[in-house]
C-alpha positions in Angstrom: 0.0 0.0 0.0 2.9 2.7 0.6 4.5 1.5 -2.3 0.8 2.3 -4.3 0.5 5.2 -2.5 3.7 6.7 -3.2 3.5 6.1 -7.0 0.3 7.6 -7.5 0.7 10.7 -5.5 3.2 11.2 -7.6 1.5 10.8 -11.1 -1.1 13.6 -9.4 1.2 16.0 -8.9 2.0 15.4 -12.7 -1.3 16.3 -13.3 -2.5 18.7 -10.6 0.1 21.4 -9.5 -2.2 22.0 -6.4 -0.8 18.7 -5.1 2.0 19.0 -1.9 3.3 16.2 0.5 4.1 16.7 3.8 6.3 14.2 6.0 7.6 14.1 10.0 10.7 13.3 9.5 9.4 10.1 7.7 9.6 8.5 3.7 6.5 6.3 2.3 9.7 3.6 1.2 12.5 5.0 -1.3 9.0 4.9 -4.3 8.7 8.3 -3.3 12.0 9.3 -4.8 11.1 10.9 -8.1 8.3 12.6 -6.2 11.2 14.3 -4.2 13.3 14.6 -7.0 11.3 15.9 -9.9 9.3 18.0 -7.6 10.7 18.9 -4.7 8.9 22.1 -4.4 6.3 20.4 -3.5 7.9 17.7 -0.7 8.4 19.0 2.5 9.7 17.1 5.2 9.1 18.8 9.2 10.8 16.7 11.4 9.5 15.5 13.9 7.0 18.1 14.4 3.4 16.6 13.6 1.8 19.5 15.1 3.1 21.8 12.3 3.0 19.5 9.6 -0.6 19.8 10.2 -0.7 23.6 10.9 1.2 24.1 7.7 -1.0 21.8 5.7 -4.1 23.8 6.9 -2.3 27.0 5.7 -1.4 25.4 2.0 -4.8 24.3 1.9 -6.4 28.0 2.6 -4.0 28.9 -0.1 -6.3 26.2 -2.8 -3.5 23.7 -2.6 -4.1 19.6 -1.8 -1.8 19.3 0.6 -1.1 15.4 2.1 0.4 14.8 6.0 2.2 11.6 5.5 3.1 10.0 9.0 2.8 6.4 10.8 -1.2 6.7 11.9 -0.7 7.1 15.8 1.9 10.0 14.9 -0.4 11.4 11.9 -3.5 11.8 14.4 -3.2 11.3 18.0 -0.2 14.0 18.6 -1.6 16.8 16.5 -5.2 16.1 17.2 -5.8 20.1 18.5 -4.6 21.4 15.0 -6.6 18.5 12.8 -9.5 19.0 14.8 -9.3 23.0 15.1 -7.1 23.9 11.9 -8.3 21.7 9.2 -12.2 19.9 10.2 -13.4 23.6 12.2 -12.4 25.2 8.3 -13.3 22.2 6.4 -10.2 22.6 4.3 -9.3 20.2 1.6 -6.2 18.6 3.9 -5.6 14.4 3.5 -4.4 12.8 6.4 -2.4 9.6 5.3 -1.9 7.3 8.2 0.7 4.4 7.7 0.2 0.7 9.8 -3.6 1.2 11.1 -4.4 -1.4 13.8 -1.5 -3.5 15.1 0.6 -3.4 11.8 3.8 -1.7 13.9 3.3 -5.1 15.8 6.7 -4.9 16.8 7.2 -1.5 18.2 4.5 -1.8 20.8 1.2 -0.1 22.1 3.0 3.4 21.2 2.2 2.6 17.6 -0.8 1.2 17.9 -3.4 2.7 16.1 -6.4 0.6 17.7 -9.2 3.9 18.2 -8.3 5.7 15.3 -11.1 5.5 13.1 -13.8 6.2 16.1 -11.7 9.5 16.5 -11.6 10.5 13.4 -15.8 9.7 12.9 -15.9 11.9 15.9 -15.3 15.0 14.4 -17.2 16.9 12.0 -16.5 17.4 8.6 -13.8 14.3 8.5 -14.0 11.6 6.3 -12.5 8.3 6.5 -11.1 5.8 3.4 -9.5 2.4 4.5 -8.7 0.6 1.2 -7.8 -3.3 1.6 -5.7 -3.7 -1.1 -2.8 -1.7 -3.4 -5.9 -1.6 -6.3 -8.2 0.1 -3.5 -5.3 2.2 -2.8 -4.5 4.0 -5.5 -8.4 4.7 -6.2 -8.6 6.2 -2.6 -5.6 8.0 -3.5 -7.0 9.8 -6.2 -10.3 10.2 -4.9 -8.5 11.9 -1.8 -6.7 13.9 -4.3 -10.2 15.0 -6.0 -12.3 15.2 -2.3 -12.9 18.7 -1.0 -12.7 18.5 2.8 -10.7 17.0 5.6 -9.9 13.2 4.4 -8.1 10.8 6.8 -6.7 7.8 4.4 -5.9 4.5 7.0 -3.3 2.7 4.9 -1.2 -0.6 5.8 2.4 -1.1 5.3 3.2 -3.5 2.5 2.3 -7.2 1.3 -1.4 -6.6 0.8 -2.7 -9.1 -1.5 -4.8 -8.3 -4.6 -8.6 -8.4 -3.1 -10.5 -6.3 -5.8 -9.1 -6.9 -9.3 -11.7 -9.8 -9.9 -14.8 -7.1 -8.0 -18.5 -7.4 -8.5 -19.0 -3.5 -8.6 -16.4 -0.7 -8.5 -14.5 1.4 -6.0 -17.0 4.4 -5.4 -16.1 6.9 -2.6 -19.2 6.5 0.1 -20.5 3.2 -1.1 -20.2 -0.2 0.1 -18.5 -2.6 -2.4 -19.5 -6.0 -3.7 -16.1 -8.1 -4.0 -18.0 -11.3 -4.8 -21.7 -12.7 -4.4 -23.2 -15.2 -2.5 -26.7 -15.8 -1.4 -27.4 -16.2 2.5 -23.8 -15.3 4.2 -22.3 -11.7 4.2 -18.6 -11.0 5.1 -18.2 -7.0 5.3 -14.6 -6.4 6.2 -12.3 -3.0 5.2 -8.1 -2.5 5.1 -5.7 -5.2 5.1 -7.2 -7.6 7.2 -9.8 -8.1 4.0 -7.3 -11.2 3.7 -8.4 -12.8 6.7 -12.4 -11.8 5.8 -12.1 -13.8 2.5 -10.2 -16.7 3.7 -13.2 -16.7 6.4 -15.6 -16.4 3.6 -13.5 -19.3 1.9 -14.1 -21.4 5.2 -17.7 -20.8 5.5 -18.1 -21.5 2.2 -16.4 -25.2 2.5 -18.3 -25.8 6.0 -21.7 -24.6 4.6 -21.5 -25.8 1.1 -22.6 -22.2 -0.8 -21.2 -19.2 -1.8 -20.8 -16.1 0.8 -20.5 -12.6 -0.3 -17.6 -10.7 0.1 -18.2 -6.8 1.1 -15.6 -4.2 1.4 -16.5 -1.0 3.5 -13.6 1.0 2.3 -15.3 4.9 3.2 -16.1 4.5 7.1 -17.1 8.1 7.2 -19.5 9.1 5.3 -20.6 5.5 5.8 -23.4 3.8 3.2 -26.0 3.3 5.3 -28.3 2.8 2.8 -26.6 0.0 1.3 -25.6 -1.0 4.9 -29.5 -1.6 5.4 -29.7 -3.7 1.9 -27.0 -6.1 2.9 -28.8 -6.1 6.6 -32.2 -6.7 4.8 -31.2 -9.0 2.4 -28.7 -11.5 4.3 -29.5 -13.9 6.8 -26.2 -13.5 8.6 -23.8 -10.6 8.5 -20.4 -10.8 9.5 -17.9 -7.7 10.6 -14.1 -8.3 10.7 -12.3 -5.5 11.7 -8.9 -4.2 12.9 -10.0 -1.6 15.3 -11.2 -1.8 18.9 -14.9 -2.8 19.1 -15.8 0.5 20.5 -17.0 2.9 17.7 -15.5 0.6 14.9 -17.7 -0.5 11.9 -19.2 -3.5 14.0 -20.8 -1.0 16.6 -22.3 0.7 13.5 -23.7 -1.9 11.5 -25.5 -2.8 15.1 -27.1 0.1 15.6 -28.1 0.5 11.9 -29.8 -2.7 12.1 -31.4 -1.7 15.3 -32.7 1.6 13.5 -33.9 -0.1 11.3 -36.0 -3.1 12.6 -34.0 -5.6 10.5 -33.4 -9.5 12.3 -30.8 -10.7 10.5 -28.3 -12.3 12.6 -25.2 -10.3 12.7 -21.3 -11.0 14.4 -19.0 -8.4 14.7 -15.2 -9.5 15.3 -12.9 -6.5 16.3 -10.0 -5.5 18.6 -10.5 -5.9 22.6 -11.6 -2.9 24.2 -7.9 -2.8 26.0 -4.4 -1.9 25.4 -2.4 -4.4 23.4 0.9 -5.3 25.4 2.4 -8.2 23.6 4.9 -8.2 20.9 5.2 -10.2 18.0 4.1 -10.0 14.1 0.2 -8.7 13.7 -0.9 -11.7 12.7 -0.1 -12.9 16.5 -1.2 -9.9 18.1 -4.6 -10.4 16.1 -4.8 -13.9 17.1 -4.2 -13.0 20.8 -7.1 -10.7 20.8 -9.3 -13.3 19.3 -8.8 -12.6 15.5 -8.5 -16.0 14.3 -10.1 -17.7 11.3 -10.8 -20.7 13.3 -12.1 -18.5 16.0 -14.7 -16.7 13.9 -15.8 -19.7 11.6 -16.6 -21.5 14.6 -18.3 -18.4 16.3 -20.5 -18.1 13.0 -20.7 -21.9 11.9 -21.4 -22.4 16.5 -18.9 -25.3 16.1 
């Protein structure tokens, strides 16, 4: 994804001179080279000074450019909360957020780079929007449709090694819509950002235990969310299930509950997420997500009551 994200923020800036990049004291991987090279008016690295990487983003964007703050997501949002929340969302301005390793994806360098709330902060304020693509494909669509997007944008990217998810789709990438990956007729995986991998593989699982298809959804604009197609899945699926990586307060699985709940529909829904709790172990992600509970085997049997 930083790879994806690196090359086509550089083909915008080809196209739209509006386009600036802002880093603290961080690269997205040596891909960003012939941005920095070929335009380096338009690369500007702070330091480590989050705080005015976003006050100076909110200044560009008052002057009608598109500027991007490029950081690791717990440094992107949680230390220079004040100025995204006063600067760029009180202003509405036209400032991307790109956060790098949402979830547990720093696995290694502990609960300091955990980004495990992120997304219910970011819903919280008004104006913000929210794109978490699950693959490179998804990535360079929510790229350029951060690019295009006039208001506050946080983009929740992982690191690296995402497989392709969407090149084989039902129905497009559109910004604010829910996305069919792949049909099925009773069983409903809805699932956004890398751990999409684990969703299908659970969707594969069901599908061998169950004998018939599942659908495969990807949720890729949390905010502003498709409730309307929300409530079509909810409606038309007899059981709906929400893989996320993100505590299970304020995540998408919250949401879905209480959209169901608005809206009289019984369909039978489970909702996997992070533990409402700090994660202290060490180890790769897909350990950490195991240890809170994030297992295939864990939520086929959950679903399957096996």
């Amino acid at each position: 994804m930083r790879d994806t994200f690196a090359r086509t923020i550089y083909e915008a800036v080809q196209t739209d001179p509006n386009v600036f990049l802002l880093v603290a004291d961080i690269s997205p991987t040596e891909s960003i080279a012939p941005f920095k090279e070929e335009f380096p008016d338009h690369y500007v690295n702070v330091g480590v000074a989050e705080q005015t990487m976003i006050g100076m983003c909110a200044g560009m964007a008052l002057r009608g450019c598109s500027p991007f703050a490029y950081s690791i997501a717990t440094f992107a949002i949680y230390r220079p909360f004040e100025q995204i929340r006063v600067d760029v969302c009180l202003q509405n301005l036209p400032v991307t957020i790109v956060g790098i390793g949402g979830g547990v994806a720093y696995a290694m360098a502990g609960g300091t780079h955990h980004a495990l709330e992120d997304i219910a902060l970011m819903s919280a304020l008004p104006n913000m929007s929210i794109i978490a693509p699950c693959d490179p494909l998804e990535t360079e669509a929510a790229t350029w449709a951060s690019v295009h997007h006039d208001g506050p944008l946080y983009l929740r990217l992982g690191k690296s090694g995402e497989p392709d998810m969407t090149s084989q789709a039902v129905e497009p990438f559109e910004f604010g819509k829910v996305r069919l990956l792949k049909d099925g007729p009773k069983v409903c995986v809805i699932s956004y950002g890398p751990i999409m991998g684990m969703a299908s593989t659970v969707a594969s699982r069901i599908e061998d235990e169950g004998g018939q298809s599942v659908a495969l959804v990807s949720a890729h604009t949390l905010k502003p969310l498709d409730v309307d197609g929300l409530v079509g899945i909810l409606k038309r699926f007899e059981t709906v299930v929400v893989i996320e990586e993100h505590t299970v307060s304020g995540g998408l699985g919250s949401r879905v509950k209480q959209i169901a709940w608005d809206n009289n529909v019984g369909c039978e829904i489970h909702a996997f997420g992070l533990k409402d709790e700090f994660v202290d172990g060490y180890g790769t992600q897909l350990d950490l997500w195991q240890a809170q509970g994030l297992s295939v085997e864990n939520i086929v049997g959950r679903v399957l009551k096996h």
